[in-house]
C-alpha positions as CSV (number, residue, x, y, z in Angstrom):
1,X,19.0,-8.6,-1.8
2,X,17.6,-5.5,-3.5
3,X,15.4,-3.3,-1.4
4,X,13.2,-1.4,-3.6
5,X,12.2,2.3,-3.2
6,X,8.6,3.2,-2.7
7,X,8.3,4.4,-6.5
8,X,9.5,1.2,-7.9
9,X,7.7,-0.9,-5.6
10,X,4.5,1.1,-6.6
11,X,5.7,0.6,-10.5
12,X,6.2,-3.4,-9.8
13,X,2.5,-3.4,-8.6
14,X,1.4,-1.5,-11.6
15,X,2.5,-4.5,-13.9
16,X,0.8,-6.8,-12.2
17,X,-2.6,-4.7,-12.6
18,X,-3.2,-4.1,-8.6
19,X,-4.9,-0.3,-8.8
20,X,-2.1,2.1,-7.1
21,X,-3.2,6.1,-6.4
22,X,-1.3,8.5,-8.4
23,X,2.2,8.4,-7.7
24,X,4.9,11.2,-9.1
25,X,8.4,11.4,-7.6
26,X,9.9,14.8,-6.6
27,X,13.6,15.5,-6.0
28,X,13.5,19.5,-5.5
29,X,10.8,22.5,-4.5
30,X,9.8,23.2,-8.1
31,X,9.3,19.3,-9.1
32,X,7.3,18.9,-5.5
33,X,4.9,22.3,-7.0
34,X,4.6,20.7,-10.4
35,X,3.9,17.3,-9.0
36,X,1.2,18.3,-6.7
37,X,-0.7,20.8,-9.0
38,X,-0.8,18.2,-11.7
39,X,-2.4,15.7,-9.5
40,X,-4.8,18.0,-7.4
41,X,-4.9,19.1,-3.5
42,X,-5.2,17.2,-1.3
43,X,-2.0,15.1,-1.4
44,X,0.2,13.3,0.4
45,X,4.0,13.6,0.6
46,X,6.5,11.1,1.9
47,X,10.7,10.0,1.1
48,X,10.8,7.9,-1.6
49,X,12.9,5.3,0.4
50,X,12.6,1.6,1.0
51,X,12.2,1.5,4.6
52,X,8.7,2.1,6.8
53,X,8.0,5.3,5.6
54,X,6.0,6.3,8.8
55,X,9.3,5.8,11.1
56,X,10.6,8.9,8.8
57,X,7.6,11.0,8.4
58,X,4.6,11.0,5.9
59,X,2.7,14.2,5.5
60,X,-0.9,13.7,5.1
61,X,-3.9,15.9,3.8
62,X,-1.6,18.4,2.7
63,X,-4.2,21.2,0.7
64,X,-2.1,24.3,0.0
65,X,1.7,25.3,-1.9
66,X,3.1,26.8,1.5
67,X,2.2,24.2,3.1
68,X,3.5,21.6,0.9
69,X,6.9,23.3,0.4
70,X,7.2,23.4,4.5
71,X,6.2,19.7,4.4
72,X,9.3,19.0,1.8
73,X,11.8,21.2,3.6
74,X,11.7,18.3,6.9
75,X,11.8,15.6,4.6
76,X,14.1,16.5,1.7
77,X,16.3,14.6,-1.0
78,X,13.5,12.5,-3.1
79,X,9.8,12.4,-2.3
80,X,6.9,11.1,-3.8
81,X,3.7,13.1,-3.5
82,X,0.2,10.9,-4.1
83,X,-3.7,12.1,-4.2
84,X,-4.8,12.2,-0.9
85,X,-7.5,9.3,-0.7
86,X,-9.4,8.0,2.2
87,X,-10.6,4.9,3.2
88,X,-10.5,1.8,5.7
89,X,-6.6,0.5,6.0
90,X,-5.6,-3.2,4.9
91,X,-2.2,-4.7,5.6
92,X,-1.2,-7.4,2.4
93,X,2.5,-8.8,2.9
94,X,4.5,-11.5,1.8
95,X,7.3,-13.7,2.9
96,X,9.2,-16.6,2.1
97,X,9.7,-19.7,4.8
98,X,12.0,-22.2,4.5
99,X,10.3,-24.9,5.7
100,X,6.7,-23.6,4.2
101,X,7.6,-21.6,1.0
102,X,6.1,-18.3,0.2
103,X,3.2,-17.1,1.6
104,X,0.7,-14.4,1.7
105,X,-0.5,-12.3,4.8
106,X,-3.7,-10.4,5.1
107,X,-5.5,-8.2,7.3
108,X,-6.5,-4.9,8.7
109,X,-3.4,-2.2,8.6
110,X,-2.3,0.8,9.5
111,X,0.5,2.1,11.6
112,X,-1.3,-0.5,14.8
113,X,-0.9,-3.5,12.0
114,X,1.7,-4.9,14.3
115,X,-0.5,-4.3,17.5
116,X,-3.5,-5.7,16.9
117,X,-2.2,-8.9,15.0
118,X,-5.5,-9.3,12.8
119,X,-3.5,-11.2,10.4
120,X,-4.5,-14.2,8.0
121,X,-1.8,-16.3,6.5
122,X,-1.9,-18.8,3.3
123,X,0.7,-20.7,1.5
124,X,1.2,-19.9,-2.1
125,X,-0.4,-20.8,-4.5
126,X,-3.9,-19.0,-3.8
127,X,-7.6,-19.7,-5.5
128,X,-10.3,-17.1,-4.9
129,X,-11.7,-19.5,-1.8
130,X,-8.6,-18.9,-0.2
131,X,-8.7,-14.9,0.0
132,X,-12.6,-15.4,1.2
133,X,-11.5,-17.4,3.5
134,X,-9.0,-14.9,5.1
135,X,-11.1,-12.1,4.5
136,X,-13.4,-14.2,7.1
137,X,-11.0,-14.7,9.6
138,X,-10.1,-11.7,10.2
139,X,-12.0,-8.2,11.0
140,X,-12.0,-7.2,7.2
141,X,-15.3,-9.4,7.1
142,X,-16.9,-7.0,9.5
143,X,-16.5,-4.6,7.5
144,X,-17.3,-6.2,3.8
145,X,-20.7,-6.6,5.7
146,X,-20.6,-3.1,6.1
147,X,-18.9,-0.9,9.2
148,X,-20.0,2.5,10.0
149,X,-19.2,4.3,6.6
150,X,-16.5,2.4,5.4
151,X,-16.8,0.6,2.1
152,X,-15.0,-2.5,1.2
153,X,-15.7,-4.3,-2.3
154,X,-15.1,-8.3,-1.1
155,X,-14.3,-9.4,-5.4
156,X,-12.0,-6.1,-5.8
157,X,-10.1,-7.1,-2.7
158,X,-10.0,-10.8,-3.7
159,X,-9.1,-9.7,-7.4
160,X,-5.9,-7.3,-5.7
161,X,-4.5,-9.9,-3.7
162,X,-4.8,-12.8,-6.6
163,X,-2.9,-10.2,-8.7
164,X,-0.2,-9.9,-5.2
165,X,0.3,-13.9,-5.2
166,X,0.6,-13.7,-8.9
167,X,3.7,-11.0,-9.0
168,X,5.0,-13.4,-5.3
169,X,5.4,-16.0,-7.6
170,X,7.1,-15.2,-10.2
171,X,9.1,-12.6,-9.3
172,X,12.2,-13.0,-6.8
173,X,10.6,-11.9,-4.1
174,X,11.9,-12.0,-0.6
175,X,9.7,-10.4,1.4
176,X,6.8,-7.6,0.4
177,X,4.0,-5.5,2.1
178,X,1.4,-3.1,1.1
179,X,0.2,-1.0,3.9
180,X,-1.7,0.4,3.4
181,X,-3.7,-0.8,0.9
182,X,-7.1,1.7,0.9
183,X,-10.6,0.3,0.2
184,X,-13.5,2.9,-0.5
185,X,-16.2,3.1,-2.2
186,X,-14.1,3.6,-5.9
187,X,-12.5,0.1,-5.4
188,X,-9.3,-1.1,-3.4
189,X,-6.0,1.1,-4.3
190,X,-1.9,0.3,-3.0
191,X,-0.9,3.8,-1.7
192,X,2.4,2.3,0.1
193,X,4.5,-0.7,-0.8
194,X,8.1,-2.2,0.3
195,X,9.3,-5.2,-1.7
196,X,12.5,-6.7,-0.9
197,X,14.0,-9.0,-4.3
């Protein structure tokens, strides 16, 4: 088993055309300046590691130098810094069963994911009517319809996790999630991602 780091995970996403937000790694306090002034405050700094990066610490909505270097100092080693993007929070995962085969998961994410068990599940492989049916039975329907001020574009979403299955398939893939994926108003973007091979 080969656990990737966030980076490569990111990078494996890339090739199958799912949108990721701007991703550079960092492995000292002059890379982390470069990185973020390249991209742009507001941004978002996290270890580049394979586990759950929020059990280690993610830094969010981080708008200044000094503030970014104290941010680095608790984490250390490598990083990756992001653009800070907002939006509502979807969970997309994948496993592999031995009695069912691979399959996809889908539903609203976050750091509750795991509490509020708003999951979908569908065995691979997946047509477009079987993402619109998990969008619908689950709370992400709610909000394609249109909840407070979020935005979430139904065909973008369908498009992403089509894309997901896709790189499931054919690649040796264990087990995988994206969480969070963030939908807004510019489309439906990866900004975390652990794939095990």
């Amino acid at each position: 088993m080969v656990m990737l780091k966030l980076k490569e995970s990111l990078e494996l996403l890339k090739k199958y055309g799912i949108p990721v937000v701007e991703t550079l790694v960092a492995s000292n306090e002059e890379e982390v300046l470069k990185a973020a002034e390249k991209i742009g405050y507001p941004v978002v700094v996290k270890p580049n590691v394979s586990e759950h990066k929020s059990e280690i610490g993610v830094f969010l909505d981080v708008k200044s130098d000094e503030e970014l270097l104290k941010c680095y100092k608790n984490l250390g080693g490598e990083v990756v810094v992001q653009k800070m993007i907002r939006g509502f929070e979807i969970f997309l995962g994948a496993k592999e069963d031995k009695f069912f085969g691979k399959y996809v998961a889908l539903g609203c994410g976050g750091v509750l994911v795991e509490l509020f068990e708003d999951v979908s599940f569908r065995v691979l492989p997946l047509r477009r009517r079987d993402v619109l049916e998990m969008v619908e039975e689950t709370k992400l329907s709610k909000v394609a319809r249109g909840f407070r001020s979020y935005k979430l574009d139904v065909e973008s979403l369908v498009e992403v996790v089509l894309r997901f299955s896709e790189l499931i398939e054919k690649e040796n893939v264990k087990e995988a999630d994206v969480n969070p994926l963030i939908a807004n108003e510019n489309g439906v973007f990866a900004v975390d991602a652990r794939i095990i091979l």
